[in-house]
Backbone as JSON, one array per atom type, in Angstrom:
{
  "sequence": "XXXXXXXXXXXXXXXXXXXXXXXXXXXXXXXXXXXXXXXXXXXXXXXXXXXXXXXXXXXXXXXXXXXXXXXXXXXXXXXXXXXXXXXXXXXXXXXXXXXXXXXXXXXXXXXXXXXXXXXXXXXXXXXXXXXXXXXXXXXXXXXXXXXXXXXXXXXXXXXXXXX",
  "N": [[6.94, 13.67, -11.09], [4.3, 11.86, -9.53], [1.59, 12.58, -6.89], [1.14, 9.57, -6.72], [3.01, 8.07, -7.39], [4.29, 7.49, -4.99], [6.22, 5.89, -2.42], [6.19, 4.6, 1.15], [10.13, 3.84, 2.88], [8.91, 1.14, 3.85], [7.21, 0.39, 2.19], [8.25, 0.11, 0.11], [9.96, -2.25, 0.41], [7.73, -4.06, 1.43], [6.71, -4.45, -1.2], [9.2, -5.23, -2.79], [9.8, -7.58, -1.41], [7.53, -9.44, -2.22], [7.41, -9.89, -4.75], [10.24, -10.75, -4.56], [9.58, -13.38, -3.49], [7.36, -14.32, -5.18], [8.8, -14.4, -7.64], [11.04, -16.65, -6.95], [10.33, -18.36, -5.25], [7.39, -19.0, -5.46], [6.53, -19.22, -8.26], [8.95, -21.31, -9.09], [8.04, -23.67, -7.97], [5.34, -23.8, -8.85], [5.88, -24.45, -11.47], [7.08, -26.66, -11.6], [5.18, -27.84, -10.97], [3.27, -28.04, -12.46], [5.15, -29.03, -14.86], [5.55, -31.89, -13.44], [2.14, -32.48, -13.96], [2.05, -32.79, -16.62], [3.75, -34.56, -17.45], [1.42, -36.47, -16.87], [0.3, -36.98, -19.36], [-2.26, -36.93, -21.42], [-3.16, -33.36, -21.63], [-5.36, -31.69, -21.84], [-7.55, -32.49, -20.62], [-6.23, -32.21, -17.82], [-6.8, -31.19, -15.47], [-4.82, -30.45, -13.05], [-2.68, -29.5, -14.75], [-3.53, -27.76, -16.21], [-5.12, -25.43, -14.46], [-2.18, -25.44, -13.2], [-1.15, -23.93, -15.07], [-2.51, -21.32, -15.64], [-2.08, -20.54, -13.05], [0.64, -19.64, -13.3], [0.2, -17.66, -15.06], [-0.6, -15.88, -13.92], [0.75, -15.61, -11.96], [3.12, -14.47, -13.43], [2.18, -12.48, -14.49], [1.85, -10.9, -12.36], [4.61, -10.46, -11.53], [5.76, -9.03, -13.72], [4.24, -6.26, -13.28], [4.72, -5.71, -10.56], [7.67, -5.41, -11.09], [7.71, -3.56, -13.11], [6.56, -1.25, -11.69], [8.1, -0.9, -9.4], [10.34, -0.01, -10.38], [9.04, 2.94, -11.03], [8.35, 3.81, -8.81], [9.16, 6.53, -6.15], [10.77, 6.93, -3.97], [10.07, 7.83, -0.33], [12.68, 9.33, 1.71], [13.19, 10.58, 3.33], [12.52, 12.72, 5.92], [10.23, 15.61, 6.38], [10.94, 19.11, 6.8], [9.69, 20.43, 8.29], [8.06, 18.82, 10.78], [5.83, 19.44, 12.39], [3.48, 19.64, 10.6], [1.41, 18.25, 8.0], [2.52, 15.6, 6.22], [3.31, 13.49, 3.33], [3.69, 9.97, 4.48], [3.06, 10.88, 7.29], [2.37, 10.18, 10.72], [-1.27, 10.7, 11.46], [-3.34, 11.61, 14.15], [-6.73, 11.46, 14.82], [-10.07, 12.91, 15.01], [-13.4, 12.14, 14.81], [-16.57, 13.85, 14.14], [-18.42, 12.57, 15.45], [-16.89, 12.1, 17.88], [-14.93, 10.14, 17.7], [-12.03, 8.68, 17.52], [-8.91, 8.4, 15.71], [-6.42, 6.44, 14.23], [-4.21, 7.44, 11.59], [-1.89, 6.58, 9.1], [-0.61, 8.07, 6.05], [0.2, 7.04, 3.76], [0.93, 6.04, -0.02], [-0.63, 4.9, -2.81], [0.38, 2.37, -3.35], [0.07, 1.38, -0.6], [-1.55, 0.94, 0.56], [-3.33, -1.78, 1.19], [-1.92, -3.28, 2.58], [-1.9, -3.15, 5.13], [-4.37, -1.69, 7.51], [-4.34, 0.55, 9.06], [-3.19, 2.06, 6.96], [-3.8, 5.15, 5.06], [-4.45, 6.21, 1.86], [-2.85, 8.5, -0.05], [-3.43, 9.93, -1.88], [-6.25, 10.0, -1.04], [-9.56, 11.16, -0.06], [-9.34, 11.99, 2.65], [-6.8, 12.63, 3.59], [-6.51, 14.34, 1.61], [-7.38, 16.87, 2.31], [-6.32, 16.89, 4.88], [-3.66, 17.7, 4.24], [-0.47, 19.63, 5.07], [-1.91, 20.88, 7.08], [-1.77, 21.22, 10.81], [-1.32, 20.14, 14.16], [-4.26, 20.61, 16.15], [-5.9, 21.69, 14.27], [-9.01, 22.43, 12.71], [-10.71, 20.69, 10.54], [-12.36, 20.0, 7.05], [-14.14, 17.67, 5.42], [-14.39, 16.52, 2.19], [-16.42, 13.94, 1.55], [-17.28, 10.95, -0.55], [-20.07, 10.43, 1.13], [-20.88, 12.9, 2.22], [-19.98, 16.15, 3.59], [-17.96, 16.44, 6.33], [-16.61, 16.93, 9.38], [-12.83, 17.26, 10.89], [-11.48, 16.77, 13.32], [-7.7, 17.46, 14.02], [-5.79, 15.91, 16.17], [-3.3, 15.01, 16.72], [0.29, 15.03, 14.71], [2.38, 13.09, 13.59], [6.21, 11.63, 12.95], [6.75, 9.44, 13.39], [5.74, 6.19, 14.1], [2.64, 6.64, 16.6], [2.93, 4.57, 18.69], [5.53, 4.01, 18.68], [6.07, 6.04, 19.94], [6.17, 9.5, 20.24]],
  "CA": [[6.56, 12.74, -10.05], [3.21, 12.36, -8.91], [1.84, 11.66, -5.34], [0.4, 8.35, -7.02], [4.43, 7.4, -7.51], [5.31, 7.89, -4.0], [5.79, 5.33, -1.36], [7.4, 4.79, 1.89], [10.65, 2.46, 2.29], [8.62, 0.03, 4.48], [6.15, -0.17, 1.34], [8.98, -0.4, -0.79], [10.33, -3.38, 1.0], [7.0, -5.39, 1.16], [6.8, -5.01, -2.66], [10.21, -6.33, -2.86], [9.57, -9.49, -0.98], [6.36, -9.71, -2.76], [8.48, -10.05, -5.65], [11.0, -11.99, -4.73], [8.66, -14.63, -3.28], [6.57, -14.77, -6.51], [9.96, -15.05, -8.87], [12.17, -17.39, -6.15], [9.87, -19.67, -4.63], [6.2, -19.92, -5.76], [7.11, -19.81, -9.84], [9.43, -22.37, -9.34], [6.71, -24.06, -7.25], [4.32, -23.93, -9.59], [6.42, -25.08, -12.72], [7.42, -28.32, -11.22], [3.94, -28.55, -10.77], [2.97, -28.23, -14.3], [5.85, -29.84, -15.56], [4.82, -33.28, -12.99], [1.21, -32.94, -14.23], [1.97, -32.09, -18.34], [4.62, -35.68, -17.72], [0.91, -37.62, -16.81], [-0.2, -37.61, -20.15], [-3.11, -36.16, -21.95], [-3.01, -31.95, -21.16], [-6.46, -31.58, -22.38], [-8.5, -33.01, -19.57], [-5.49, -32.74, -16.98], [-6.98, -30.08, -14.17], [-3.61, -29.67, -12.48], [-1.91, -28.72, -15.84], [-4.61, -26.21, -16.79], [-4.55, -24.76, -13.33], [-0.97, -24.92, -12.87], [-0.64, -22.6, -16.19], [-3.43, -20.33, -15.37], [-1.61, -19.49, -11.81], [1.52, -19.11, -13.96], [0.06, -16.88, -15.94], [-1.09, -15.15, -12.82], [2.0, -15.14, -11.17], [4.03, -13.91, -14.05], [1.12, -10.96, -14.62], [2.3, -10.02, -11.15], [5.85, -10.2, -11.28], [5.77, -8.2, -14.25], [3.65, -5.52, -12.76], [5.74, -5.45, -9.53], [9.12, -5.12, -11.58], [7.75, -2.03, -13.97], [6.13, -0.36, -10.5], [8.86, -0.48, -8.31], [11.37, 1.24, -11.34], [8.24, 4.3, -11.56], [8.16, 4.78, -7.59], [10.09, 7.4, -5.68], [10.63, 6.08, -1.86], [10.22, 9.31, 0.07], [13.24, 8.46, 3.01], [13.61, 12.14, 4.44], [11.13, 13.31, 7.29], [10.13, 16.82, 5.98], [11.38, 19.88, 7.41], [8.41, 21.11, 9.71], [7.49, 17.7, 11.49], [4.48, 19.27, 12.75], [2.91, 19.81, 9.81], [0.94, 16.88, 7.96], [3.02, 15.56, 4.64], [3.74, 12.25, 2.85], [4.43, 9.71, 5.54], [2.78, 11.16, 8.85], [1.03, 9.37, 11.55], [-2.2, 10.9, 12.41], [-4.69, 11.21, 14.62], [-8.27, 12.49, 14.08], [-11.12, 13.29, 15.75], [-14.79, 12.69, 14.21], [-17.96, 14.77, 14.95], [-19.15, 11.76, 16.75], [-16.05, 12.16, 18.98], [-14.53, 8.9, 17.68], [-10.51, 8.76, 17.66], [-8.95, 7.47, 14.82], [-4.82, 6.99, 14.05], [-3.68, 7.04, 10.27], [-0.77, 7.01, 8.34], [-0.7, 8.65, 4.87], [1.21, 6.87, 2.28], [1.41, 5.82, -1.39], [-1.47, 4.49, -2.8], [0.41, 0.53, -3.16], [0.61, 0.56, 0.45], [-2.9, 0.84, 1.47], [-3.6, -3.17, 1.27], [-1.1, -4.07, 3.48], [-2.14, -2.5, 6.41], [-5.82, -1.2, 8.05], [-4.2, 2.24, 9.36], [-2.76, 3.31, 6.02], [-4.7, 5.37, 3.78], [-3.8, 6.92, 0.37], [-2.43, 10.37, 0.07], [-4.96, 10.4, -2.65], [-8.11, 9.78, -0.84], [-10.33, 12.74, 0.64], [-8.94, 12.77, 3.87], [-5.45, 12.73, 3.46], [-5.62, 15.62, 0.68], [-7.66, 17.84, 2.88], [-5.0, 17.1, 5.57], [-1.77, 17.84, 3.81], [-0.65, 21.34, 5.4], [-2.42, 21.07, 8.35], [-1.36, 20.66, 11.59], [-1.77, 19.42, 15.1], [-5.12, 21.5, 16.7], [-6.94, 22.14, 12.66], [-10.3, 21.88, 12.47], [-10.64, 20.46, 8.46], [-13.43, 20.01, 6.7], [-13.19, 16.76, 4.32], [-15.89, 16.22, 1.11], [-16.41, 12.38, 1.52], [-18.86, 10.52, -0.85], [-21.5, 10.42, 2.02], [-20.37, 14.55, 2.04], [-19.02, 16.91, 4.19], [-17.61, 15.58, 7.34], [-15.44, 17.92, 9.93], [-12.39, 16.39, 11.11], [-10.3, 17.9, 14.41], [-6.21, 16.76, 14.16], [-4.69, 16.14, 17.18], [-1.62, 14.69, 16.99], [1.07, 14.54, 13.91], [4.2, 12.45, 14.25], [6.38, 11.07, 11.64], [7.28, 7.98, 13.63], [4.19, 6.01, 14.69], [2.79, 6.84, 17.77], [3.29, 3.32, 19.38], [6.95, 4.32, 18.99], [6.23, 7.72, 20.9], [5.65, 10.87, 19.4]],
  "C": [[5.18, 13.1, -9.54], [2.76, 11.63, -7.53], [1.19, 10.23, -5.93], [1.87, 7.37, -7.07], [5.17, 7.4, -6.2], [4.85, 6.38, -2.91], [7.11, 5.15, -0.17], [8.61, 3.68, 1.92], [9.69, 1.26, 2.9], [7.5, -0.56, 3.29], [6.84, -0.93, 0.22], [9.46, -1.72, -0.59], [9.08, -4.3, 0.7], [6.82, -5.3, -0.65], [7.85, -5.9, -3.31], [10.13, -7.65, -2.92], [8.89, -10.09, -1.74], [7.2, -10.62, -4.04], [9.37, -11.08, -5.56], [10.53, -13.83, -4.24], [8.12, -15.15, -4.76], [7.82, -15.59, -7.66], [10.54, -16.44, -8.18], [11.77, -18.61, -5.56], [8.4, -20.22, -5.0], [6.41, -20.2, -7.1], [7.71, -20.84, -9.72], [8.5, -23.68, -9.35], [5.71, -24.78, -8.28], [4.66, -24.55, -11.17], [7.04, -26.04, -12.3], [6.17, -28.71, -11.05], [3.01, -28.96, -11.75], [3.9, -28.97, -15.1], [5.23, -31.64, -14.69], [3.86, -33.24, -13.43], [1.24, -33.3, -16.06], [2.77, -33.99, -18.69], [2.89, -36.89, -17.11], [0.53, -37.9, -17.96], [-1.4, -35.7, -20.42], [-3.55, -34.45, -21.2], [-4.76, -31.77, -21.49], [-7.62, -31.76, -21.35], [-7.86, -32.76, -18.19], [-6.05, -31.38, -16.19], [-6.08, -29.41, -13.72], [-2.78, -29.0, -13.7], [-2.8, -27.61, -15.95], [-4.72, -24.98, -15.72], [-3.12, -24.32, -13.11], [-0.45, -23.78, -13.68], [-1.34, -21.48, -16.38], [-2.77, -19.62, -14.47], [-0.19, -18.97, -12.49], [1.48, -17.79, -14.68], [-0.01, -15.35, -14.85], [-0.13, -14.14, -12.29], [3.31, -14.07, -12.16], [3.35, -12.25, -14.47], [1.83, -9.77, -13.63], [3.51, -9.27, -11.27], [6.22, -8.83, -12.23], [5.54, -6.36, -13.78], [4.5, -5.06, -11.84], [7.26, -5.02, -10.37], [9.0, -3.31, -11.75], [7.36, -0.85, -12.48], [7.14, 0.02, -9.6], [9.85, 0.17, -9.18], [10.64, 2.52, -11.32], [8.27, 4.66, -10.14], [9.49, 5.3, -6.79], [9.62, 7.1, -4.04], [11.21, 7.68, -1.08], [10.97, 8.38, 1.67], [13.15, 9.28, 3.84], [12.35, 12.06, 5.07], [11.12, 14.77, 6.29], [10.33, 17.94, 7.24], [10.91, 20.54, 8.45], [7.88, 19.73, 9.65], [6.11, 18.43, 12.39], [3.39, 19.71, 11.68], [2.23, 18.31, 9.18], [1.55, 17.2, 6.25], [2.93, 13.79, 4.76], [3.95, 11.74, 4.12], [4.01, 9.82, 6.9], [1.85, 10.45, 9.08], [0.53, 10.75, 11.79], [-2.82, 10.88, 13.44], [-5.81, 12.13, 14.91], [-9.53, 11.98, 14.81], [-12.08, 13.18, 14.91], [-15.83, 13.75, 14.56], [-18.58, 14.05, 16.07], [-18.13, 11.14, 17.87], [-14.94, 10.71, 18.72], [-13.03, 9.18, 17.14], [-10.03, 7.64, 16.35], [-7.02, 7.58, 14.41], [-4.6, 5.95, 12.3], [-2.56, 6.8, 9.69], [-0.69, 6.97, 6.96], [0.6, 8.18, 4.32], [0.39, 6.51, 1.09], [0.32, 4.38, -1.34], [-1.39, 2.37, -2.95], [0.74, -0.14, -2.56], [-0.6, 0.24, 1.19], [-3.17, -0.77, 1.93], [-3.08, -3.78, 1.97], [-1.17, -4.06, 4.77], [-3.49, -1.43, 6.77], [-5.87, 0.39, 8.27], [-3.62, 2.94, 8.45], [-3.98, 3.41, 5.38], [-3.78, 5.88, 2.8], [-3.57, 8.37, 0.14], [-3.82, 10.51, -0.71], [-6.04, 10.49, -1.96], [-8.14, 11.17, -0.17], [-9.92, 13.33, 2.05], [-7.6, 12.93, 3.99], [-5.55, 14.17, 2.68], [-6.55, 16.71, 1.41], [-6.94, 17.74, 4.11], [-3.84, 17.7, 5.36], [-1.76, 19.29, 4.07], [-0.78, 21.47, 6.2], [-1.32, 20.69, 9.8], [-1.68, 20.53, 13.03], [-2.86, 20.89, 16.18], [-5.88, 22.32, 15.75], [-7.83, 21.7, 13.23], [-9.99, 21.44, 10.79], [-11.93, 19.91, 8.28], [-13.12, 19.04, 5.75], [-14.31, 16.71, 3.3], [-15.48, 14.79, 1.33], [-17.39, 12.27, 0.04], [-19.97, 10.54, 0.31], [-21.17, 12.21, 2.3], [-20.25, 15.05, 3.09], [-18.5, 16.93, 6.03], [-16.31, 16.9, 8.2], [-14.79, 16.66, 10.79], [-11.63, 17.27, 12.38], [-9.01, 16.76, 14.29], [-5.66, 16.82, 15.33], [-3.94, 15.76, 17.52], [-0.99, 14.56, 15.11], [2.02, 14.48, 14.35], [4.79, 11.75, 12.63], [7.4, 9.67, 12.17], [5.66, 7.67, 14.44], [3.96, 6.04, 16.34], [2.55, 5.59, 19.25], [4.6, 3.44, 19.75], [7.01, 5.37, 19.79], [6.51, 8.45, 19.58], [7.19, 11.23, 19.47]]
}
């Protein structure tokens, strides 16, 4: 298992839906929509047919994708054993140099898109996080390079819910 296979259930869930939207309601959707344009006649010139089987193609790219991904990922459910430590899963929050406050939460890199405050275990500041815990200084390599970070809070429920 690698951390690239890990996500949380709430990530696991929107892939789900994702999923079952694409198979349950827009596919159908979209093949009544190609079947009404394919019944006007000439396919060759017909816009909505050529479109409608392009997004098909689209949509079935997806579904695919989504099926094989959600069989390869491992849905981390447990909290880890030292909650003040920073693992899979934890809200942040982080301090810049230029004093600026910032609250994260570190999951699984096919949850980032769904939401502004996740990042990716993978990225630079998450993997010079992992370990740490609440009152580190850390030091992160960015591309624009070397950036100090102060931690001062980890929680593993977000801290809207309370710490």
């Amino acid at each position: 298992m690698s951390k690239a296979d890990l996500i949380t259930p709430e990530g696991e869930q929107t892939l789900k839906d994702e999923l079952d939207y694409l198979w349950r309601t827009e596919r159908p959707k979209v093949t009544q929509q190609v079947k009404d344009a394919a019944a006007l006649g000439d396919r060759s010139e017909n816009a909505e047919y050529i479109y409608g089987k392009k997004r098909l193609r689209e949509i079935d790219r997806r579904v695919r994708f989504l099926s094989k991904r959600l069989e390869k990922l491992t849905v981390v459910r447990d909290k880890p054993a030292d909650q003040t430590k920073v693992f899979f899963s934890a809200w942040i929050q982080i301090e810049n140099e230029q004093g600026q406050v910032h609250i994260y939460r570190i999951v699984g890199p096919d949850e980032i898109d769904h939401r502004p405050e996740y990042i990716s275990i993978n990225s630079p500041v998450a993997k010079a996080l992992l370990g740490k815990q609440a009152g580190d200084d850390v030091a992160v390599q960015t591309p624009k390079g070397l950036s100090e970070l102060y931690l001062d809070k980890v929680s593993y429920s977000s801290f809207s819910e309370g710490c």
